[in-house]
C-alpha positions as CSV (number, residue, x, y, z in Angstrom):
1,X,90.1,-228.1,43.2
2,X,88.1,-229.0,39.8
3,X,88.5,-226.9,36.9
4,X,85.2,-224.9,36.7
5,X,82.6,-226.0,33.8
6,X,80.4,-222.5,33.0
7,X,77.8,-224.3,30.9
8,X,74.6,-222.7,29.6
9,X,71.7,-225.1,29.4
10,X,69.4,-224.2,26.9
11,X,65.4,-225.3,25.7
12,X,64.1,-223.2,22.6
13,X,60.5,-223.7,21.1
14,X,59.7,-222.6,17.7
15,X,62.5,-219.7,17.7
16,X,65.9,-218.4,15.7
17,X,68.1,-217.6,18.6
18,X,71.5,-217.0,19.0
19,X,73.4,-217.0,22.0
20,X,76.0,-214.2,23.0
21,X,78.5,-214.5,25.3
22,X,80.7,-210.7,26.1
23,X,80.0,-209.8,22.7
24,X,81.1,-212.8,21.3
25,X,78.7,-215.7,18.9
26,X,78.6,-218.4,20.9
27,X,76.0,-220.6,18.8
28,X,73.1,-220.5,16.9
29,X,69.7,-222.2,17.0
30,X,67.4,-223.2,14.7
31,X,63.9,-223.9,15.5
32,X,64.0,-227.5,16.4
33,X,67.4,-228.2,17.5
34,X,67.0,-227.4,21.0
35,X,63.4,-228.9,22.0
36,X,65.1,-230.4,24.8
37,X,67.4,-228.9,26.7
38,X,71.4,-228.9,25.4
39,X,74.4,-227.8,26.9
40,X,76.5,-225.0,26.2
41,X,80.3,-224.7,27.3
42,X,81.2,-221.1,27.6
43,X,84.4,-220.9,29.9
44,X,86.6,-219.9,26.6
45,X,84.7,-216.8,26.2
46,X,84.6,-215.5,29.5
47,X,87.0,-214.1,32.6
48,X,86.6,-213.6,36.1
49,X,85.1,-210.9,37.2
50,X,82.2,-208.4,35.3
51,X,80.6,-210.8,32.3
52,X,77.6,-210.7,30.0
53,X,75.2,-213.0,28.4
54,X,72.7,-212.2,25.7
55,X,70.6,-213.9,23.2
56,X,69.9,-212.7,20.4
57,X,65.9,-213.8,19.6
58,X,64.7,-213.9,16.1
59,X,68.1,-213.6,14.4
60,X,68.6,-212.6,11.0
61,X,69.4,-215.0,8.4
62,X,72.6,-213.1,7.3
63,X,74.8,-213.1,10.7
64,X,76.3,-209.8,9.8
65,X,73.0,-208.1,10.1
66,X,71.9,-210.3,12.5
67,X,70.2,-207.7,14.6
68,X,68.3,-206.1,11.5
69,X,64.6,-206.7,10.8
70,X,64.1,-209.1,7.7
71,X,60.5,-209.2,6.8
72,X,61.5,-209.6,2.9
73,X,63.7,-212.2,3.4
74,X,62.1,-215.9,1.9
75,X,62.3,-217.2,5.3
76,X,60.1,-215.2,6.3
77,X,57.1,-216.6,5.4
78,X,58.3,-219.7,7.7
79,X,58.6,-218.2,10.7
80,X,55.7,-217.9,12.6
81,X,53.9,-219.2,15.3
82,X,54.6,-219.6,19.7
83,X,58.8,-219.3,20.2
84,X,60.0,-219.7,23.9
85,X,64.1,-220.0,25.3
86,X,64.8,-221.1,28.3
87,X,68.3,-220.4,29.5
88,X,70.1,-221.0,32.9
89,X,73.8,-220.4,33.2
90,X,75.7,-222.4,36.1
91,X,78.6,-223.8,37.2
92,X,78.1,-227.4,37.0
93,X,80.6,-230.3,38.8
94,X,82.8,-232.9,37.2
95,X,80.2,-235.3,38.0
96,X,77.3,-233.2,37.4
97,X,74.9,-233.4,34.3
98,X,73.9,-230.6,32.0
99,X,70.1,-232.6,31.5
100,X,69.8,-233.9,35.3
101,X,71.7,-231.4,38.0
102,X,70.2,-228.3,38.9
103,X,73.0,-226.3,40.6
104,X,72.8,-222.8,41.7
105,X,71.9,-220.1,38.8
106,X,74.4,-217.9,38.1
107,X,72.1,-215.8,35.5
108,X,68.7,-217.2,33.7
109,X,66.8,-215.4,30.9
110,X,63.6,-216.6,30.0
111,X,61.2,-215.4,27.0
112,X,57.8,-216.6,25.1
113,X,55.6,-214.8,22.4
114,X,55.2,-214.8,19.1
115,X,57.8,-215.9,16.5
116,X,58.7,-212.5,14.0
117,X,60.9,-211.6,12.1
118,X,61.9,-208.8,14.5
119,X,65.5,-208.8,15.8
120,X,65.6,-207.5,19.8
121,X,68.9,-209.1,22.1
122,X,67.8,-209.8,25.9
123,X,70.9,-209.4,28.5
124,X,72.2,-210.1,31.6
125,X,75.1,-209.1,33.4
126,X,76.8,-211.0,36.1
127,X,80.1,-211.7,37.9
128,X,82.1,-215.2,38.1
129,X,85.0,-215.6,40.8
130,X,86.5,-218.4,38.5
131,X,90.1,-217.8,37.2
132,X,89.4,-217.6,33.6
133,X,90.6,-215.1,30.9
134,X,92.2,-212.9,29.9
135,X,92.5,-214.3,26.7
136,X,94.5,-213.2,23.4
137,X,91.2,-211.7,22.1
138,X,91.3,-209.3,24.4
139,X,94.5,-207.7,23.4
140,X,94.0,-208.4,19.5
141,X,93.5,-204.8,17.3
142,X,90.3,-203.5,17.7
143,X,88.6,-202.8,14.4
144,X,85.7,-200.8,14.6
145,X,84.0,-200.3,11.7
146,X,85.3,-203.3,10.2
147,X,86.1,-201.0,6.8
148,X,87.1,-202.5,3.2
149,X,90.6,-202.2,4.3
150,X,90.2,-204.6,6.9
151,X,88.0,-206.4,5.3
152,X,90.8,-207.1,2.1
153,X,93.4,-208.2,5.1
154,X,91.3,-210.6,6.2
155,X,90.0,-212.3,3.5
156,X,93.9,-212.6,1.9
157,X,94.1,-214.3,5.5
158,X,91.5,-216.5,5.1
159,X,92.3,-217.4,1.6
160,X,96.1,-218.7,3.2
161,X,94.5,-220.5,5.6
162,X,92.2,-222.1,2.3
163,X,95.3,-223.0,0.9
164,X,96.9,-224.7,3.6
165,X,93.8,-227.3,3.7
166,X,93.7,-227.7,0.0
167,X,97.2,-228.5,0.2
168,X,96.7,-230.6,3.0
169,X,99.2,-228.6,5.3
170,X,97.1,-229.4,8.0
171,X,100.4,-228.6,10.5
172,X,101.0,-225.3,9.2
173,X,96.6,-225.1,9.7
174,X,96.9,-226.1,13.4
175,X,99.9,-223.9,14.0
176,X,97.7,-220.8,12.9
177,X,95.3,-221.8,15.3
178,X,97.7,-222.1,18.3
179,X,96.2,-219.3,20.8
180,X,92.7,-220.7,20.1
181,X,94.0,-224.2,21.2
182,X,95.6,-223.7,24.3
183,X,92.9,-221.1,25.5
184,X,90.1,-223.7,24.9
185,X,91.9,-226.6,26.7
186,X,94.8,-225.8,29.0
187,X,93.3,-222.4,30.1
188,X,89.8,-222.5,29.8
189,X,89.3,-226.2,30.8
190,X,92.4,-227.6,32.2
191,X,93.0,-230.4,30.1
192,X,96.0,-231.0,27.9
193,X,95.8,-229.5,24.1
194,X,98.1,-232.6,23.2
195,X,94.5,-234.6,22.3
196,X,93.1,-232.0,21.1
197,X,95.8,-230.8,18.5
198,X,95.8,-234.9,17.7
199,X,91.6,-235.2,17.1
200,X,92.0,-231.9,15.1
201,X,95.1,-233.5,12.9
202,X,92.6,-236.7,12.7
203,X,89.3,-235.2,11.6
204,X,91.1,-232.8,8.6
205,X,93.2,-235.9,7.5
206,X,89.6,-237.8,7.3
207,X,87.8,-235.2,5.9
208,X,90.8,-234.2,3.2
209,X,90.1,-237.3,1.5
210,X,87.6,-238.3,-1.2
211,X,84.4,-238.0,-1.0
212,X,84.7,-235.1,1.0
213,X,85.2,-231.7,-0.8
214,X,86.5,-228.7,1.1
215,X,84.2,-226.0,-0.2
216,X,85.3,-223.3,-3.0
217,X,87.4,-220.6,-1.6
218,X,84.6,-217.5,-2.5
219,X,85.2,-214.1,-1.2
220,X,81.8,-212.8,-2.8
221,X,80.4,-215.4,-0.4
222,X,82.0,-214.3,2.6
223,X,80.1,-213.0,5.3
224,X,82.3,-210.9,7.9
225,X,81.1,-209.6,11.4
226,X,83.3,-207.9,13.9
227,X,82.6,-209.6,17.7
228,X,84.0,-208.8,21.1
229,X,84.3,-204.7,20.5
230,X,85.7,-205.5,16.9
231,X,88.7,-207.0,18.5
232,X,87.5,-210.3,16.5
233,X,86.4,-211.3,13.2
234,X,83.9,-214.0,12.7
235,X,84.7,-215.6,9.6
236,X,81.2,-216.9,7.7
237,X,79.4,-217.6,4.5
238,X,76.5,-215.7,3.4
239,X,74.2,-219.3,4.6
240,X,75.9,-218.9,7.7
241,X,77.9,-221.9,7.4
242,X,81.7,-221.8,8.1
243,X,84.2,-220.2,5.6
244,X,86.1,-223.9,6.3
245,X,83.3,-226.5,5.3
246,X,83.7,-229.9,4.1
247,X,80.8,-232.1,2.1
248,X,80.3,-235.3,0.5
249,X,78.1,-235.7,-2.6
250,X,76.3,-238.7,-1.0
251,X,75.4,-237.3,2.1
252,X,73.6,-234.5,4.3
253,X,76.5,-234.6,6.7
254,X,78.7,-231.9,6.9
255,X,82.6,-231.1,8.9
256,X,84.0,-227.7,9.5
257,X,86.5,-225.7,11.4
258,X,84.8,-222.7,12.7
259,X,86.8,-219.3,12.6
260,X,87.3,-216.5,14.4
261,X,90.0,-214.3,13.9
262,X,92.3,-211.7,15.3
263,X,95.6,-209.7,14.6
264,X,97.9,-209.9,17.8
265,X,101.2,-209.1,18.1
266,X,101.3,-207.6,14.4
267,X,100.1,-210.7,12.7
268,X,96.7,-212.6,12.4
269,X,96.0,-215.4,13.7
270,X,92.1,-218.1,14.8
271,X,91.8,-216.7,17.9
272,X,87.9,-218.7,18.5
């Protein structure tokens, strides 16, 4: 039997939305990057059995008050005008196509008005037979407020895992990202992690060298949200870019190794 593939397939007009999968940050879109429809992979995030999907419309420009108004902020002044989503959720087939195929709907949520810098998060419950989950996430520490105490942990965290790619100890990197591996190949896709341990190895190798730059370890920019019940940390800069972000000097063009960490089993760990 083929390994499900739980894809959202979403079309935004005009609108800052981001897309929420059982409390978890799935992605975020700008207006513009989503004019056509694009595809949106969700099996790592969610288990057979009661699920949720949200979007998040008009979201903030700082992701840890993502749901808060921001009329002052500079991008305010921007955002105006007709917004839409469009969003369908379904189980598609090995041979099926995100743009093309039109399987059964699973859960759709649908939305148009005005573009304002007003927060709101539209949801919709529904259940899924497929054997996916339970995932490490769910049994990681649940931190809820995420206090300064916390917040100090993680950050000495992140700051090892900084070190490891300055140092170009891109093993010891890959090991701390073990559970998040395996969950989003073997278990949530069936597919070997062997390739995908090898591409990841690849890309940070490429990307170590000059005239990429890994940028500055900053904990003043740091930008922490607690996710899934507080039971994750999403690990972000105050733009909203990753903590782990590599540039070049002559280019837009940008690499990073999204984070989303956990402590399980008495020790922390990239969960997502």
């Amino acid at each position: 039997m083929p390994y499900p593939r739980i894809i959202a397939r979403v079309e935004t007009k005009g609108l800052r939305a981001e897309l929420w999968a059982n409390d978890v940050p799935a992605v975020m879109l700008y207006p513009g990057e989503a004019d056509t429809p694009i595809g949106v992979p969700l099996n790592e995030l969610l288990n057979s059995g009661r699920n949720q999907i949200g979007v998040l419309l008009h979201a903030a420009p700082l992701a840890s008050r993502a749901a808060d108004p921001w009329p002052e902020d500079p991008l305010a002044r921007s955002y105006r005008g007709p917004a839409s989503i469009k969003l369908r959720l379904a189980e598609y087939g090995p041979d099926q196509r995100v743009t093309s195929d039109n399987p059964p709907a699973i859960a759709t949520i649908e939305w148009s008005g005005i573009a304002v810098p007003t927060p709101s998060m539209l949801t919709r419950d529904f259940d899924l037979a497929a054997p996916l989950g339970p995932w490490a996430w769910q049994r990681a520490e649940r931190f809820s407020p995420l206090g300064a105490a916390v917040r100090a942990r993680a950050i000495e965290y992140l700051k090892s895992l900084n070190e490891m790619l300055t140092a170009k100890r891109y093993d010891d990197y890959i090991a701390e990202n073990s559970y998040k591996v395996e969950e989003m190949t073997a278990r949530a896709y069936g597919v070997s992690p062997a390739p995908f341990r090898r591409s990841m190895l690849q890309a940070m190798e490429e990307h170590g060298r000059e005239p990429w730059r890994l940028a500055p370890f900053d904990p003043a920019a740091l930008d922490l949200r607690p996710a899934a019940g507080g039971r994750l940390i999403d690990c972000l800069r105050t733009d909203r870019h990753s903590v782990f972000e590599y540039t070049r000097p002559d280019s837009k063009d940008t690499f990073f190794l999204p984070a989303m960490i956990g402590f399980v089993g008495g020790q922390w760990c990239v969960l997502r």
